[in-house]
N, C-alpha and C positions, 0 to 999 in steps of 0.2 A: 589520407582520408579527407574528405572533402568535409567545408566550412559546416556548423551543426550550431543551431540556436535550442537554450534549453532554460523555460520559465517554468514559474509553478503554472501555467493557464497553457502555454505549447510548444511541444518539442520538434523541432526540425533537423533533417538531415541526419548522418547515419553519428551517431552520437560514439566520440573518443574518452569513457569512462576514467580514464588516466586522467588525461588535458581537462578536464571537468573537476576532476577532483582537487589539481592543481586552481584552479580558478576559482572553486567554492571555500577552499582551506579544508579542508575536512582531512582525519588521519584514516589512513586505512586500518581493518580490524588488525588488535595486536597479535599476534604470535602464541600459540600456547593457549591464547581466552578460550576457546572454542573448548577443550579438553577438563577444562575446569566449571561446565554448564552442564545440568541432568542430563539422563540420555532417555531414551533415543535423541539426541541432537536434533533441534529443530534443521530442516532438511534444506532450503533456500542458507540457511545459516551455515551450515557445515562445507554447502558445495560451491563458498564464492559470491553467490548471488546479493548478497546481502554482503556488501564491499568496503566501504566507508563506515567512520562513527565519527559522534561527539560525545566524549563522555562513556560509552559503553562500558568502559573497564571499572567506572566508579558505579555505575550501574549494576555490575556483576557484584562487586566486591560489596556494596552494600548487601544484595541478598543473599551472599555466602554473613556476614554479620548480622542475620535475619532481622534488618531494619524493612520500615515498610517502604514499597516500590509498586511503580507502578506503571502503565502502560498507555497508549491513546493512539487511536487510528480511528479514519471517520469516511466517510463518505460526501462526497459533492454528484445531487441528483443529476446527472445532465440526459442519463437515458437508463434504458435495459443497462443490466451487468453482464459483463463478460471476464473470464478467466483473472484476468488482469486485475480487475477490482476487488474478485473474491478473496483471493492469493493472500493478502495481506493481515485479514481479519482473522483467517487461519491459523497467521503465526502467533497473533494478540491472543490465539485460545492459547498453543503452545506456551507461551508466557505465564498466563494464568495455571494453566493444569502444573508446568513441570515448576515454576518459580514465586507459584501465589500470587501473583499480581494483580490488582483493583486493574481493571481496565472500564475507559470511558469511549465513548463510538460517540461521535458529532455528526451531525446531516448537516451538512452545510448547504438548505437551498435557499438560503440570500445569495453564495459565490454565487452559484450557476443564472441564476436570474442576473445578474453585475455582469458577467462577463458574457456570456450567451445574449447577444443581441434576437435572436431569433425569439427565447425563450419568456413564455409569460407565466404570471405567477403562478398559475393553475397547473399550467404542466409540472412545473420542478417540484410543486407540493404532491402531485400525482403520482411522479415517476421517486420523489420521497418515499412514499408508503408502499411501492411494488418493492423497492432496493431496501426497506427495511424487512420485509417479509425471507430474502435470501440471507440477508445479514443475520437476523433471531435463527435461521435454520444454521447457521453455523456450530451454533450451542454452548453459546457460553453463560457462566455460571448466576443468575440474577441477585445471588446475595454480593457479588463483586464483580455488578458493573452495572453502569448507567449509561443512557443515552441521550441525548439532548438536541433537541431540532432549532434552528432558528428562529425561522417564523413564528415560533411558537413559544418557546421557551424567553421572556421580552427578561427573566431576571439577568441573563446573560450582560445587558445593556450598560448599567451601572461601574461591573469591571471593566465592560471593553473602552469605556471612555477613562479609566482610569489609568488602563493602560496605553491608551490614545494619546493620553498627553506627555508620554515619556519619550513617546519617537516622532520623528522631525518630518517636517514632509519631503527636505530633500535624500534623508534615508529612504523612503519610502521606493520614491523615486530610483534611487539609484539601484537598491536589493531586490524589486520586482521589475525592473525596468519598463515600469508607467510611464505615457506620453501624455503630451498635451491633448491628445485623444481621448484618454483613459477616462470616462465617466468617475465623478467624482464618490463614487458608492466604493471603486476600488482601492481609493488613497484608505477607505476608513475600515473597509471589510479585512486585511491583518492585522488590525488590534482585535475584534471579533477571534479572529484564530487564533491568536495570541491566546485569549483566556481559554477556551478550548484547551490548550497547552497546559497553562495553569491549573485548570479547574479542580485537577483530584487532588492540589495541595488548597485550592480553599475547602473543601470538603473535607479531606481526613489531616490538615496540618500540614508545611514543610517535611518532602522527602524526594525522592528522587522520582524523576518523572521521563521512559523511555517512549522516542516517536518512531515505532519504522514504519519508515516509505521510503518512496523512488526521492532518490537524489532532485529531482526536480522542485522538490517540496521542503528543500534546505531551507530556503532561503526564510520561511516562516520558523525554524528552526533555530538561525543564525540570529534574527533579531530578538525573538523569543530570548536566548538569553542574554542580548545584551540587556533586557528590561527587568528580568525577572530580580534579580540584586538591587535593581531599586527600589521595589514594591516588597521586600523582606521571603523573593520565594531562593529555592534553591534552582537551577541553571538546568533549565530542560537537557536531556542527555537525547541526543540522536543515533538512529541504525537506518543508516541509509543503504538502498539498493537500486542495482540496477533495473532497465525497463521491462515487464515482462514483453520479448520480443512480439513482432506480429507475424504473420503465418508470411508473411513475403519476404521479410528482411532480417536475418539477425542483429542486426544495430538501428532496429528504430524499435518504436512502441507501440504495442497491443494498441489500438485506438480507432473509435468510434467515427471520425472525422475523414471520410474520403475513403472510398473501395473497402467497403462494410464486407462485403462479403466477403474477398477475399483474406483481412486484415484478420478476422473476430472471431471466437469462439464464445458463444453466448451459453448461458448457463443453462437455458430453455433449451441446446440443443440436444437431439438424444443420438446415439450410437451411429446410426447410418449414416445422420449430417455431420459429426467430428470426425465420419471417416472418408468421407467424402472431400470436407474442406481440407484432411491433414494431406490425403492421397494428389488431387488435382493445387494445390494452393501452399502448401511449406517450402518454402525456398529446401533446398538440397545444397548440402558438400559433397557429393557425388559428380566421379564424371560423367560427360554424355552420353556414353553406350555404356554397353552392360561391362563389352571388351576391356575400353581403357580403364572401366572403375576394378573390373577383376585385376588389372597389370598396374595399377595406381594407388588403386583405393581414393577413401573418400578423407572430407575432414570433417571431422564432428564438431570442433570448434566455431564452425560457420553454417551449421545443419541444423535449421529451428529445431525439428522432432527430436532430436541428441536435445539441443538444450533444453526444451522440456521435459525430457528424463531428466537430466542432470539436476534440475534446478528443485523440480518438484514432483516428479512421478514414480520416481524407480529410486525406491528407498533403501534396494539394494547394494551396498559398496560394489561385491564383487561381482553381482549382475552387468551396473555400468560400466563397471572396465570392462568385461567382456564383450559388451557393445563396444565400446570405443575402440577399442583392439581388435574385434574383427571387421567394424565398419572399415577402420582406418588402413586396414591390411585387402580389403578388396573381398574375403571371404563374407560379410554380409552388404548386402544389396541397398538403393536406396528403401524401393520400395518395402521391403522385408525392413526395416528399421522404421519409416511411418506405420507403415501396419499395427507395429506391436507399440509407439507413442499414440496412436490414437485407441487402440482395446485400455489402455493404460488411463488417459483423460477422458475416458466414456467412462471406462467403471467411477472414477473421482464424482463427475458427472449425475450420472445412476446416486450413488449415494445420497450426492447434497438436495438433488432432485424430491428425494425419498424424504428426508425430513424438509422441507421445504415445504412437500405435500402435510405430512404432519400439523405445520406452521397451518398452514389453513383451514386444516379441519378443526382445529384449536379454537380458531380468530383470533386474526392479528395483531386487532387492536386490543384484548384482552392479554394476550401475552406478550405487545408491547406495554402495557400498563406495570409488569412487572421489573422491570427495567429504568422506571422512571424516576426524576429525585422528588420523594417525598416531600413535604411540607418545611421539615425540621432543613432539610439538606438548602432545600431553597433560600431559607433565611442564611445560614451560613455563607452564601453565597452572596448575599443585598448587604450583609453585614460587615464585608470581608473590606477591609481598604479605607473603613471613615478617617482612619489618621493621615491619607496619605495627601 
């Protein structure tokens, strides 16, 4: 497999999950943990997708000792959402509905303005409040959870300089691989995320604090805890996952940046366009005729539409083996196997579309207001660190 660069801002070339995991430190999920978490088992979680951890097992094992725990995933505005983006916030409900979890959502539109040279203030605040509107249509619970915008929310400031002063700049430098290039907004925007991290231990107290994302977003992970021990918190625990693929490739990532069309599935899109894009644009493990895939077969292993069932669509066990056993055996086709991954990410689609719509006729910003940290929460927050 050919050379692959992977930061938290861009991932290149066909990415070796192993050789990556080796190079961030991270353990892979233990043995047995999966069987010991509510069921239905959250679905990226059961089938692989969700590869790597830090800490997961004391994560678990505190909310088997119903200690309080907790969750964080966020968002950085840089445009529309697509599959990729949604994916994630899905499982932070899972977290919450099957394990109680306080869960926190961050808008991060300072990153996207720092690192998008293109992008100006006004867009990332814009395209903020469209990507919050799919995020609230997710549905999670506003007595346990809050959200918090940059631009907006300045109490943020106080901890992130607090935390600012515990990491070096040539850490900085070397865990996000910053250049002499790097506008100087970037050296200071991971102590920013850092508290993000922290935030639901200044709010409810020291306790265990879970981040899933894509493994490219370790790296705010990794320093996260080296800081967190010295500011009195306890040691963010990570669930790291692989990238949700993009319609061309199975070893790169869903993304925005270069051949939109054929990469994306956007959450605006309705039924005929995921059928469309899944039919002409999903890379295939199939062979070229119909002939040799009938006397071959295919591989599901390297068939985007396969690993979108796999990962997130076909909640069925014995469903997906029976794909994967008749794709692989020549008796189901390629196209007969997109067909039924796209009726599958349409209906998902349909759904979220459906309260989405809800979200609106609501107003947004009224039922973003529910989600926000009160008064009291805020001080806790200005208040948190005078010793340190």
């Amino acid at each position: 497999m050919a050379e692959f660069r992977v930061t938290p801002w861009e991932v290149e070339g066909e990415v070796d999950y192993e050789k990556l995991l080796l190079q961030f430190g991270a353990d892979p999920i233990p043995e047995g943990i999966i069987e010991e978490l509510p069921k239905p088992v959250l679905l990226p979680l059961k089938r692989g997708y969700f590869y790597a951890h830090r800490d997961f097992d004391k994560f678990v094992e505190d909310w088997k000792e119903e200690k309080k725990i907790s969750v964080v995933t966020g968002r950085g505005p840089s445009g529309p959402m697509h599959l990729g983006h949604i994916l994630p916030f899905y499982a932070a409900r899972w977290f919450q509905e099957k394990m109680g979890a306080f869960v926190l959502i961050p808008i991060s539109d300072d990153e996207k303005y720092l690192v998008r040279k293109e992008r100006k203030v006004s867009e990332v605040e814009r395209f903020a409040r469209e990507n919050l509107v799919d995020i609230l249509a997710v549905g999670f619970d506003p007595e346990r959870t809050r959200i918090v915008i940059d631009f907006e929310d300045t109490y943020l400031y106080k901890p992130a300089v607090i935390v600012a002063k515990r990491v070096t700049f040539s850490t900085m430098k070397a865990v996000f691989g910053l250049t002499n290039e790097s506008n100087v907004g970037w050296v200071f925007y991971p102590a920013v995320q850092m508290v993000h991290l922290f935030l639901p231990q200044l709010l409810l107290g020291p306790h265990r604090v879970l981040v899933p994302v894509a493994v490219d977003q370790d790296p705010y992970i990794r320093v996260a805890r080296d800081v967190a021990e010295k500011v009195g918190l306890v040691k963010t625990a990570g669930l790291l996952s692989k990238f949700m693929p993009s319609l061309e490739s199975p070893f790169g990532k869903m993304s925005t940046s270069g051949g939109v069309e054929q990469k994306v599935i956007w959450l605006t899109d309705d039924k005929e366009t995921v059928r469309r894009k899944i039919m002409k644009y999903a890379f295939s493990g199939g062979a070229p005729t119909v002939e040799e895939h009938r006397k071959y077969g295919g591989k599901p292993e390297i068939d985007v539409s396969f690993l979108y069932l796999l990962y997130f669509f076909e909640e069925d066990d014995r469903k997906i083996r029976e794909i994967e056993e008749s794709y692989r055996s020549g008796e189901m086709l390629t196209g007969e196997l997109k067909a039924y991954a796209a009726e599958k990410i349409a209906s998902f689609l349909e759904e979220h579309q459906m309260r989405r719509s809800k979200v609106l006729d609501a107003g947004p910003e009224e039922k973003l207001s529910e989600y926000r940290l009160n008064e009291e929460e805020k001080r806790a927050v200005l208040e948190w660190g005078k010793d340190l």
